[in-house]
C-alpha positions as CSV (number, residue, x, y, z in Angstrom):
1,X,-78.7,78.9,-105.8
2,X,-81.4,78.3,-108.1
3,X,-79.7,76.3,-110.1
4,X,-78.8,74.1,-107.3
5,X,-82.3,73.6,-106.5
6,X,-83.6,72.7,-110.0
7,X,-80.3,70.0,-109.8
8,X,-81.4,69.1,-106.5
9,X,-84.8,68.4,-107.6
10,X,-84.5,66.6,-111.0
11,X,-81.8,63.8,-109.3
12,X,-84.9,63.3,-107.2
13,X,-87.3,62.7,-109.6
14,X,-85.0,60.4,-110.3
15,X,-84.8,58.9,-107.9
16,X,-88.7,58.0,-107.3
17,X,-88.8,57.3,-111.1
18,X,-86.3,54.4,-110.6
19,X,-88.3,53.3,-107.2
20,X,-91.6,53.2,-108.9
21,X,-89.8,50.9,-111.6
22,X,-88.3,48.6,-108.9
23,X,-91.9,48.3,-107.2
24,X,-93.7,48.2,-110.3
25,X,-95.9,45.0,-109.9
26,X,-96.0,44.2,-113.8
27,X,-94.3,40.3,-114.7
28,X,-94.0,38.5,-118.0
29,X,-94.3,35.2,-118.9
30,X,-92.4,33.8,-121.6
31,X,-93.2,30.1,-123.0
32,X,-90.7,28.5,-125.3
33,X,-91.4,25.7,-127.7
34,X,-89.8,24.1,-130.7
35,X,-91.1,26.0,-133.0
36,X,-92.8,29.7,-131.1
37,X,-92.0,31.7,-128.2
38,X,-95.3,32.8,-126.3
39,X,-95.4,36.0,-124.3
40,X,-97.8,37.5,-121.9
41,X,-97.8,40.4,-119.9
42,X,-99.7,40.8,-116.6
43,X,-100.1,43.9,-114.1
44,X,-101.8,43.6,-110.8
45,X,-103.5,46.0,-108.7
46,X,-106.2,45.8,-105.9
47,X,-109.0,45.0,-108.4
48,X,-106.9,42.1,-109.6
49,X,-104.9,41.0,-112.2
50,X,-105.1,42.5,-116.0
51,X,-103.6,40.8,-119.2
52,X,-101.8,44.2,-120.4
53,X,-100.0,42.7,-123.8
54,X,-99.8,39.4,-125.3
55,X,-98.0,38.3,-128.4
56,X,-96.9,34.8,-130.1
57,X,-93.6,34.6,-132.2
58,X,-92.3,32.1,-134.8
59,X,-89.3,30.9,-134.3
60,X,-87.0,29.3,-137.2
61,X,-86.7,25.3,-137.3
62,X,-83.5,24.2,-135.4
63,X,-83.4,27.1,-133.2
64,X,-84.6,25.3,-130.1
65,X,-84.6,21.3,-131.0
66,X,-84.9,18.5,-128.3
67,X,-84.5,20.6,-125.5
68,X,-81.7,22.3,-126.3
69,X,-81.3,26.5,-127.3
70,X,-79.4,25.3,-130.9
71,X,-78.3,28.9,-131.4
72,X,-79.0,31.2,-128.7
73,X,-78.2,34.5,-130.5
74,X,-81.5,34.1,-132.7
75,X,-83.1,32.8,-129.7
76,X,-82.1,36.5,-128.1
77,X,-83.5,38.1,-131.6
78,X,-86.6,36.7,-131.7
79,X,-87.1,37.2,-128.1
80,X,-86.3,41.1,-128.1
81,X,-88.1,41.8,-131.4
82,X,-91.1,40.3,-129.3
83,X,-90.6,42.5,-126.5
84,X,-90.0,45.4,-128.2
85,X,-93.1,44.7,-130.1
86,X,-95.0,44.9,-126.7
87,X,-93.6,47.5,-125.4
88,X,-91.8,45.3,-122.4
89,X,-88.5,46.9,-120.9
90,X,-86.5,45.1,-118.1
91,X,-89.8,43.3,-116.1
92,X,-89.7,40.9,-113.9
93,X,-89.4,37.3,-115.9
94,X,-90.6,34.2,-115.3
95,X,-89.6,31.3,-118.7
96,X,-90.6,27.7,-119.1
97,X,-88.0,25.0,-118.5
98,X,-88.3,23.0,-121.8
99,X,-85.0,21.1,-121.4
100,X,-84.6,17.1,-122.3
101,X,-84.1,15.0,-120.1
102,X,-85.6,16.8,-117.4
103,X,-87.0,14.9,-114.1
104,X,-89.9,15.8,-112.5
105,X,-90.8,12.8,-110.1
106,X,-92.7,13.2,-106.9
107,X,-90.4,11.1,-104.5
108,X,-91.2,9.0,-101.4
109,X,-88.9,10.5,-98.3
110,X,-88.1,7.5,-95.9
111,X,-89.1,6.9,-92.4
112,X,-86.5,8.0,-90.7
113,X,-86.0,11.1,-92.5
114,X,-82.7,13.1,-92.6
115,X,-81.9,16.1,-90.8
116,X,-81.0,17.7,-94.3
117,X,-83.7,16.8,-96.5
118,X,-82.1,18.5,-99.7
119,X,-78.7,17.0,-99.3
120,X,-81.0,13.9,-99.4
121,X,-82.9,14.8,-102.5
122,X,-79.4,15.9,-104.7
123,X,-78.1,12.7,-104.1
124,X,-81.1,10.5,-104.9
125,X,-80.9,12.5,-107.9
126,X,-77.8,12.1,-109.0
127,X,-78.2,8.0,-108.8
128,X,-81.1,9.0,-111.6
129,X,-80.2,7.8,-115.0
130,X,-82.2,9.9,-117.0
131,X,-79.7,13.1,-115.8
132,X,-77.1,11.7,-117.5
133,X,-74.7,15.1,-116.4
134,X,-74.1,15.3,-112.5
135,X,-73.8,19.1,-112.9
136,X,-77.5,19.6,-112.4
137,X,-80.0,22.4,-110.9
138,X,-82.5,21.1,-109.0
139,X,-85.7,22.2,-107.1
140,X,-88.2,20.6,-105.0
141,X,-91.1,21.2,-102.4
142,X,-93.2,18.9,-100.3
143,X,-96.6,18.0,-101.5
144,X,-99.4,16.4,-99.3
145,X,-101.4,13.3,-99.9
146,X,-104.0,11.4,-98.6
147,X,-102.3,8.5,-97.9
148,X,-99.2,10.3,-96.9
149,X,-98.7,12.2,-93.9
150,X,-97.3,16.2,-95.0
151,X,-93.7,16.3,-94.9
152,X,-93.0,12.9,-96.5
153,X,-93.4,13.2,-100.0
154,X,-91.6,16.1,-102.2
155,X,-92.1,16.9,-105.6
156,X,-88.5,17.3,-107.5
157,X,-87.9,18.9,-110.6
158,X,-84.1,18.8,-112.2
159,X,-82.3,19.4,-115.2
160,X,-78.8,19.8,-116.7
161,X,-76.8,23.0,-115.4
162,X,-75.6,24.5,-118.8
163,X,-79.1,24.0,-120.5
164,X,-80.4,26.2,-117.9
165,X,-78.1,28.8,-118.1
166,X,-78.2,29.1,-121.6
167,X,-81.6,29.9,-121.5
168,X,-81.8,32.3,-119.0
169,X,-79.1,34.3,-121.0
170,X,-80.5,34.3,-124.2
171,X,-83.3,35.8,-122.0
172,X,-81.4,38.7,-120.1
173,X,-79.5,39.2,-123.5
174,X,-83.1,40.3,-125.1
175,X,-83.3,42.6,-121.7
176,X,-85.5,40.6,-119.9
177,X,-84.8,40.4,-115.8
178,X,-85.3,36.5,-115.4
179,X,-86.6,35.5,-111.7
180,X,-88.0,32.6,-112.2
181,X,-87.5,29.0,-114.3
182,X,-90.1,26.5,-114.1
183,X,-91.9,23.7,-116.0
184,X,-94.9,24.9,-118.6
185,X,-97.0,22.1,-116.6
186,X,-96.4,24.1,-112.8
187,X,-97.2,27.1,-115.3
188,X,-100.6,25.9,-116.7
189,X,-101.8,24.0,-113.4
190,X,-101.4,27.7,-111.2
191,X,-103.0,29.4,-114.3
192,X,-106.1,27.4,-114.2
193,X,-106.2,26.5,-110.9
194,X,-109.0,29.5,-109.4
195,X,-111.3,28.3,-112.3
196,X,-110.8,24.6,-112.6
197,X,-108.9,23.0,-109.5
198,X,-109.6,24.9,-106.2
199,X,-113.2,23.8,-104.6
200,X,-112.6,20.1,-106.2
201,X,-111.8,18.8,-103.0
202,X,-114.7,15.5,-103.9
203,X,-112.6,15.2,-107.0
204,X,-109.5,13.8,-109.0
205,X,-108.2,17.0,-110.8
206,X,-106.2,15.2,-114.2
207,X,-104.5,18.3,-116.7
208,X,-103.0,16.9,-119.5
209,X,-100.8,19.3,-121.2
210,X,-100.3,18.3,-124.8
211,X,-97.4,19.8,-127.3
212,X,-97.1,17.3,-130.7
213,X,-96.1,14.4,-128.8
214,X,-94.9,15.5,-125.5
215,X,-97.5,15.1,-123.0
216,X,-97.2,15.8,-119.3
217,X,-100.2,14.2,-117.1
218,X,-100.5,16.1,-113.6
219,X,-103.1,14.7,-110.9
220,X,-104.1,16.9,-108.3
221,X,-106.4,15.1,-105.4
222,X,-107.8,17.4,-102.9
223,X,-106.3,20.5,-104.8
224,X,-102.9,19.4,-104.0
225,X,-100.2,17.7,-106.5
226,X,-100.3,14.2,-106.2
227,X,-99.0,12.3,-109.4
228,X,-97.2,13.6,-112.3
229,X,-96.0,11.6,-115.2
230,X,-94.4,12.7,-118.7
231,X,-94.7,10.8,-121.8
232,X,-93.3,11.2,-125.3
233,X,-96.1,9.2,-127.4
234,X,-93.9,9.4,-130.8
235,X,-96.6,10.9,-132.9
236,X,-98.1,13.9,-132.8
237,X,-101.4,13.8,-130.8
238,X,-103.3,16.5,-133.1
239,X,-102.0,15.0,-136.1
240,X,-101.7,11.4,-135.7
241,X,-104.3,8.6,-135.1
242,X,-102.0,6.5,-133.6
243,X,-100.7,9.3,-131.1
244,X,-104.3,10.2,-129.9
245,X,-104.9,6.6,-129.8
246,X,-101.3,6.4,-126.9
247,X,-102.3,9.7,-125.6
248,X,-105.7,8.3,-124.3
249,X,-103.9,5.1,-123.6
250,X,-101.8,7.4,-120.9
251,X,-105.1,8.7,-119.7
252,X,-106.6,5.0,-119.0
253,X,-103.9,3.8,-117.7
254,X,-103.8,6.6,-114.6
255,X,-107.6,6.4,-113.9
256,X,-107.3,2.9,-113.6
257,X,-104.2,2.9,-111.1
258,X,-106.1,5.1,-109.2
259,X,-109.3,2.8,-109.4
260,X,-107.1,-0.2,-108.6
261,X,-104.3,0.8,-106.1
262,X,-106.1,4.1,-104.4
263,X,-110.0,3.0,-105.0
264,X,-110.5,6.1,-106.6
265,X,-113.4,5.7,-109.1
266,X,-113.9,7.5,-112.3
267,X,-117.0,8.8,-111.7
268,X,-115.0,11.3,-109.1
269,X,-112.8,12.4,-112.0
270,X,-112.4,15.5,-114.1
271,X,-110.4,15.9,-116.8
272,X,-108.7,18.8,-118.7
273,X,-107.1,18.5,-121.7
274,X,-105.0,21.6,-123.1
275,X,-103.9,21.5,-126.6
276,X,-101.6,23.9,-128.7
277,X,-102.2,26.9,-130.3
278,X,-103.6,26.2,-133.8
279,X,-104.5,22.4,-132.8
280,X,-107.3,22.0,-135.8
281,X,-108.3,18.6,-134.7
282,X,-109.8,20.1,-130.8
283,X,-113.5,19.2,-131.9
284,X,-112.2,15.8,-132.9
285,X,-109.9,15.1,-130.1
286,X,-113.0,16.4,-127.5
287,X,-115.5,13.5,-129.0
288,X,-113.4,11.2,-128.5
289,X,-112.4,11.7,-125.5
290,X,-115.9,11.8,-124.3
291,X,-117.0,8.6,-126.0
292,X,-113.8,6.5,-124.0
293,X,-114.7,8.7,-120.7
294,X,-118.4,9.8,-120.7
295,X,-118.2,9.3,-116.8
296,X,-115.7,12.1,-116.5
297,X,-116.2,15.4,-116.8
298,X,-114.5,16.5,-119.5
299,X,-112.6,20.0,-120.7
300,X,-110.9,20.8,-124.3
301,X,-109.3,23.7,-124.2
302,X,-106.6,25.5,-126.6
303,X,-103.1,26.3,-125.0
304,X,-104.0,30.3,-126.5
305,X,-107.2,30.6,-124.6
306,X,-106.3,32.3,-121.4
307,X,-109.0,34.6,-121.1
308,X,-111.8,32.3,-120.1
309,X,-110.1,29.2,-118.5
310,X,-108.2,32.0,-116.2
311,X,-109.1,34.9,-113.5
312,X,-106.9,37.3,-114.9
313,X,-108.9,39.9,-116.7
314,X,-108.8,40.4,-120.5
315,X,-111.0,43.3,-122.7
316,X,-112.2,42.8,-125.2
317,X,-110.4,43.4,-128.0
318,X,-107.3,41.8,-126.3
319,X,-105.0,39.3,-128.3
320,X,-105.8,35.1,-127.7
321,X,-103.0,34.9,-124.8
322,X,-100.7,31.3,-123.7
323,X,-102.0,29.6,-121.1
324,X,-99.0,28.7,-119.8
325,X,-97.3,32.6,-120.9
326,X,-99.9,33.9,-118.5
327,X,-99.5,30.7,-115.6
328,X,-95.7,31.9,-115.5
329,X,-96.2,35.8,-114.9
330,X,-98.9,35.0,-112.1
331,X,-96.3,32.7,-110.4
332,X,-94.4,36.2,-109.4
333,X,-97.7,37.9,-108.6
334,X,-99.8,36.7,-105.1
335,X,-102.7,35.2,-106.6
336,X,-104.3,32.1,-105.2
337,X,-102.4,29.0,-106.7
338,X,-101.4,25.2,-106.2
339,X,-98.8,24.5,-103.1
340,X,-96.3,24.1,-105.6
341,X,-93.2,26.7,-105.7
342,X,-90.4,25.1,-108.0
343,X,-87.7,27.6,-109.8
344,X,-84.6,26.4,-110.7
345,X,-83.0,29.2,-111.0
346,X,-79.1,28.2,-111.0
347,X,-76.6,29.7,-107.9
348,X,-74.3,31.5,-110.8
349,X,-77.5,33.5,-112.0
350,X,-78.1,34.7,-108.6
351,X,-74.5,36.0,-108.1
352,X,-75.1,37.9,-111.7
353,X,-78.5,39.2,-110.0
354,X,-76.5,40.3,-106.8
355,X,-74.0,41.9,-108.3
356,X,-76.6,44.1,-110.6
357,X,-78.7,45.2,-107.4
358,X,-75.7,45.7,-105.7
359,X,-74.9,47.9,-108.4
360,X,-78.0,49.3,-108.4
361,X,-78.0,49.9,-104.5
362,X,-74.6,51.6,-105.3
363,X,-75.7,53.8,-107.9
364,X,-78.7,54.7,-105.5
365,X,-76.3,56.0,-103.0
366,X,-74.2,57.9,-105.0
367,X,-76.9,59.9,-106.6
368,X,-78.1,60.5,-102.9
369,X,-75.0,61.7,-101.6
370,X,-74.7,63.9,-104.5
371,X,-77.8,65.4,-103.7
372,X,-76.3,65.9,-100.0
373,X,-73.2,67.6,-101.5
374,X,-75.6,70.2,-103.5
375,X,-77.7,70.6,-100.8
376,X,-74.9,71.6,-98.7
377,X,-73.2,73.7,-101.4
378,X,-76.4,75.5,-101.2
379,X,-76.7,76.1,-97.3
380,X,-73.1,76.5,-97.7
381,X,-73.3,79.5,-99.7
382,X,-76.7,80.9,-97.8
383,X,-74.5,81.4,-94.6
384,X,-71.5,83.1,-96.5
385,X,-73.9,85.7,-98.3
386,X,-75.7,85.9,-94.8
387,X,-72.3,87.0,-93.2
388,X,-71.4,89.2,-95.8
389,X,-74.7,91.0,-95.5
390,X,-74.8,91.3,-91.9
391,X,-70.7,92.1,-92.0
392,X,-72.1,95.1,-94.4
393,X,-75.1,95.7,-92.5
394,X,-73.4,96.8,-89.3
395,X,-70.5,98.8,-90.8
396,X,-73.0,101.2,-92.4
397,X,-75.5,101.3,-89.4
398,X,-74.9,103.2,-86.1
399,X,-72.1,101.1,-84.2
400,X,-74.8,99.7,-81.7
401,X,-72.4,97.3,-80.3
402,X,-68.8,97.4,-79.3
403,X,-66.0,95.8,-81.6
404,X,-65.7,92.8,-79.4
405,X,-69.5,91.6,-79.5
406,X,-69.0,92.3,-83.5
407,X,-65.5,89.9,-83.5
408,X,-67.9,87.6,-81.4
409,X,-70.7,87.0,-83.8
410,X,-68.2,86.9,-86.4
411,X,-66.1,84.5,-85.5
412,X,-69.4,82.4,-84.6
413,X,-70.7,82.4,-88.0
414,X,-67.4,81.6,-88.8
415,X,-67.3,78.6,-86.7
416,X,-70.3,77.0,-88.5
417,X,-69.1,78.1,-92.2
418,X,-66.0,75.7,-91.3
419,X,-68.2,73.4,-89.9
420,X,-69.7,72.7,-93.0
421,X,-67.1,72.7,-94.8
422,X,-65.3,69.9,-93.1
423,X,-68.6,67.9,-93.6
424,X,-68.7,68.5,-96.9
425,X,-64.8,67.7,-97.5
426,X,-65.9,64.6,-95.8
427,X,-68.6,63.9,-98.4
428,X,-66.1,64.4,-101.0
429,X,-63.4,62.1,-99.6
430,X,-66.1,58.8,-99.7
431,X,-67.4,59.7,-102.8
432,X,-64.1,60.0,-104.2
433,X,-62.5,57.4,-102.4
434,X,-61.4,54.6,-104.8
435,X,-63.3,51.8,-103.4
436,X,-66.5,53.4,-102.4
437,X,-68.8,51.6,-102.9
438,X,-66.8,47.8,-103.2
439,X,-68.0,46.7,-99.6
440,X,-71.1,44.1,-101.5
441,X,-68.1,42.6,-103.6
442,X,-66.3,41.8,-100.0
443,X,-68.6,39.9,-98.8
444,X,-69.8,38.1,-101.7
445,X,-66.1,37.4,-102.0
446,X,-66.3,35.7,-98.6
447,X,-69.4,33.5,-99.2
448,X,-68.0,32.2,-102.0
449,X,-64.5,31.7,-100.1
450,X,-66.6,30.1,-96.9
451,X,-66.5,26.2,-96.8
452,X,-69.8,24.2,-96.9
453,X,-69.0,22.4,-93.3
454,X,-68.8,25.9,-91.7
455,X,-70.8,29.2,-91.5
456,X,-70.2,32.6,-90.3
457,X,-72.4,33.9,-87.2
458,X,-70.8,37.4,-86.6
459,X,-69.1,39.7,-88.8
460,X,-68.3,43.2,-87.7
461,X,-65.5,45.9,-89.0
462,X,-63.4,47.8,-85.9
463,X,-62.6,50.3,-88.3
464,X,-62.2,51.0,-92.7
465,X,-58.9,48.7,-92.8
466,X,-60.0,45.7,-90.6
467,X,-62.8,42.9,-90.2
468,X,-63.6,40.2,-87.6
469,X,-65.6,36.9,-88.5
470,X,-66.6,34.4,-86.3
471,X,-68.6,31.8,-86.5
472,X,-68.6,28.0,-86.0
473,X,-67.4,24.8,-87.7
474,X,-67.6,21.1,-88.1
475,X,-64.3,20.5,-88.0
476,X,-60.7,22.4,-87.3
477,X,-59.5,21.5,-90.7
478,X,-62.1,24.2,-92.3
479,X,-61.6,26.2,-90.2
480,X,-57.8,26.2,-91.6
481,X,-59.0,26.1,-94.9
482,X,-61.0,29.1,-94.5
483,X,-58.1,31.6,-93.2
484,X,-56.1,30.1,-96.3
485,X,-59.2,30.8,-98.4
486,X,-59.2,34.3,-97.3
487,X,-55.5,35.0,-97.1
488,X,-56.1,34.3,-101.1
489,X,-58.8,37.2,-101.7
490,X,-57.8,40.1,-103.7
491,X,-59.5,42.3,-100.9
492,X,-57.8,40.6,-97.8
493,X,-54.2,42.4,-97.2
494,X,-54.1,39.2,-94.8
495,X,-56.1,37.0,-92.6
496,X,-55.2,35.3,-89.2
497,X,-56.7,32.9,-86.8
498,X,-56.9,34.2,-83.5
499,X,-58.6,31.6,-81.7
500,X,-60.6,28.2,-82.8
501,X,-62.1,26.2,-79.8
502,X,-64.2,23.8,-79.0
503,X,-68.1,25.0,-78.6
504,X,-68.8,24.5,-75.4
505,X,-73.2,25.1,-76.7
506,X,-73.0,22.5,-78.9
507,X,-71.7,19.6,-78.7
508,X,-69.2,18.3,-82.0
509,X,-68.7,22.2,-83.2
510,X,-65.7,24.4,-83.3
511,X,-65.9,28.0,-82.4
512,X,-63.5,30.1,-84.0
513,X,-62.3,33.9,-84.5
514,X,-60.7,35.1,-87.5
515,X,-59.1,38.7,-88.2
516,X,-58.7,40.1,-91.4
517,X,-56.8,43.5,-92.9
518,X,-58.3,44.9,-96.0
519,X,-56.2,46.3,-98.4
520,X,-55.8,49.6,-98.9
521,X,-60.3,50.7,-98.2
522,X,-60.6,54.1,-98.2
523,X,-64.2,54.1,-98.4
524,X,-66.8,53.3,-95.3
């Protein structure tokens, strides 16, 4: 019995050990370039938010070129030797999308807008000729603006499918949980935006975040995204005259559209300029800029220097952290940041995702129930060695009770030892059962069998061996397509329609009724 208690206890401990990992509020950020990976990782806690670890990596030349993961198994390498560096086990993961061509517009919705706003938005997309692919993921979320009333402007950020996925596996390859896929400039703006953006509301807000001679210039008027603009400038702005030369170019040019078209004037301007790590020409760069724009106010800051340009807390001996590293872990923590929420996290890593909490949910149960089981085992045996004793007890005492009142309390205990025991073979029978635990991979078999023009507004099992889904539809036809659909799945012993109707609620909708047998489900 013993035993079965210390058992009992350590699948417990467990058991909170794995919850306290789930709810652990620790994130990384991991920012990619051509040439480094950056890493930074963050814990919060009621006092605020900590820099814990933070670690730079170089990466070998060709590895990552022109936005494209070249060879994603040394991508995983360097990645993993990084995180085992800092000590970083599965945490929740948010990377920078560095893929070319990648759009990021802020787009103009018309008057009369359409019901469905992101079927709008794909295919406006697609008609763009800088995604030259049409298998694309794509995010977007509406931005205010003066000029604008809210709801009529969206920000959109896309970029080919495969890229995307092929950086978020060389990612959960190194063991990292990816939740999040964004651009470095979303990154940087919500890391600096407690220090250098929020309470600018009489002022233009211009970061220009500078790698070689990529440069993405983001405007944010009344601490809200209004303009964003990316520019390849050919040379290298903190090697190249003729590259810092374009890059302010870029810079004059936006001021001056918003003198001209918007009558903003530059004296209401303030502009922050973040540069790579290692960028030996910053005091250069800085006195320049200030000698083209002395009416602005003016920042230089390095891409490493995290700890005084953001509120998350650093000690003092801690390592120079990325900007954008850090801007990336805080967009999975609630901290005070820009109204901007893009991920473009694909539909196909989602499923993955599902299918490992699932999993995990499964796994959960299992060791639960097995705790039951040893549980009962235990009260099991208590009653048996309780009846024995008391069996015992009263032969060698003074008969103080006739035979029949003995055969009474007998056959009571009795009752409740076989009690038990039927609950336990019960226990046994599900977690036996060859299917236990497959009810997750059902229905993620039937969203992905369900037809875009339909959707599902009751489902309900009468019993292990049956299920009933109805819902409504745009059309008969899907409705057909759907029992086919679901006469194919490998879980579905067969699938008929029982009744399809018109909606009587809604006008131009089908109701319909489906019944389905499940092969051979054992499990409940």
């Amino acid at each position: 019995m013993e035993r079965l208690r210390i058992l009992a206890k350590t699948s417990l401990d467990a058991l909170n050990k794995a919850s306290l990992n789930v709810l652990s509020r620790t994130s990384v950020g991991v920012y990619i370039l051509d040439e480094r990976i950056e890493l930074a990782l963050l814990r919060q806690t009621k006092d605020g938010v900590t820099l814990v670890e933070a670690a730079s990596e170089s990466i070998p030349p060709g590895v990552v070129s022109n936005g494209s993961v070249k060879d994603p198994a040394i991508l995983t390498k360097a990645i993993k030797t990084l995180s085992n560096r800092c000590k970083i086990g599965a945490k929740r993961t948010a990377v920078s999308l560095f893929a070319r061509p990648m759009l990021t517009q802020i787009m103009d919705l018309p008057e009369d807008l359409p019901s469905n706003v992101g079927q709008y938005v794909r295919k406006e997309v697609k008609h763009c000729a800088v995604l030259p692919s049409r298998n694309i993921s794509l995010d977007y979320c509406g931005v205010s603006s003066l000029s604008q009333p809210a709801g009529k402007r969206v920000f959109v950020v896309a970029a080919e499918n495969e890229k995307v996925l092929t950086l978020i596996k060389a990612l959960n390859d190194a063991g990292l949980n990816v939740e999040s896929v964004e651009p470095a400039e979303v990154a940087c703006a919500r890391a600096l935006y407690e220090k250098k953006i929020a309470g600018s509301s009489n002022s233009n807000v211009l970061i220009a975040l500078v790698d070689g001679a990529d440069i993405t210039l983001s405007v944010f008027q009344n601490q809200n995204l209004d303009f964003i603009r990316r520019r390849n400038v050919t040379e290298d702005v903190c090697q190249s005259e003729e590259g810092l030369v374009r890059f302010m170019e870029e810079i004059g040019a936006i001021i001056q559209y918003y003198d001209v078209e918007i009558g903003e004037k530059s004296d209401s301007w303030r502009l922050i300029t973040v540069l790579r790590r290692g960028c030996e020409r910053a005091g250069e760069i800085a006195d320049l800029l200030r000698s083209k724009f002395g009416s602005l106010e003016l920042d230089v800051i390095s891409e490493a220097d995290a700890g005084e340009n953001t509120p998350v807390v650093t000690g003092s001996d801690a390592p120079a952290a990325s900007l954008v590293a850090t801007g990336l872990a805080m967009g999975l923590m609630k901290v005070p940041q820009p109204k901007v929420k893009i991920n473009l996290m694909p539909p196909e890593s989602a499923d993955v995702k599902a299918v490992k909490k699932y999993a995990l949910i499964t796994a959960n149960i299992a060791a639960a129930v097995l705790i039951v089981m040893i549980l009962a085992v235990g009260v099991l045996s208590a009653i048996l060695n309780r009846t024995n004793e008391t069996i015992v007890r009263l032969k060698q005492e003074e008969p103080v009770m006739g035979t029949r009142a003995l055969l009474v309390e007998q056959q009571k205990i009795s009752e409740q030892a076989e009690e038990l025991r039927e609950k336990l073979n019960k226990i046994n029978e599900i977690l036996h059962s060859e299917h236990c635990g497959e009810w997750h991979q059902i229905l993620e078999d039937i969203r992905r069998r369900t037809p875009q023009s339909l959707w599902i507004t009751n489902l309900s099992g009468e019993d292990s061996s049956k299920i009933v889904i109805k819902g409504r539809s745009t059309s008969y036809e899907s409705v057909h397509v759907f029992v086919d659909m679901l006469g194919e799945s490998e879980y579905m012993a067969s699938a008929a329609l029982v009744e399809a109707e018109k909606d009587e609620s809604v006008e131009g909708l089908v109701s319909y009724w489906i019944d389905c047998s499940l092969t051979t489900f054992e499990g409940t």
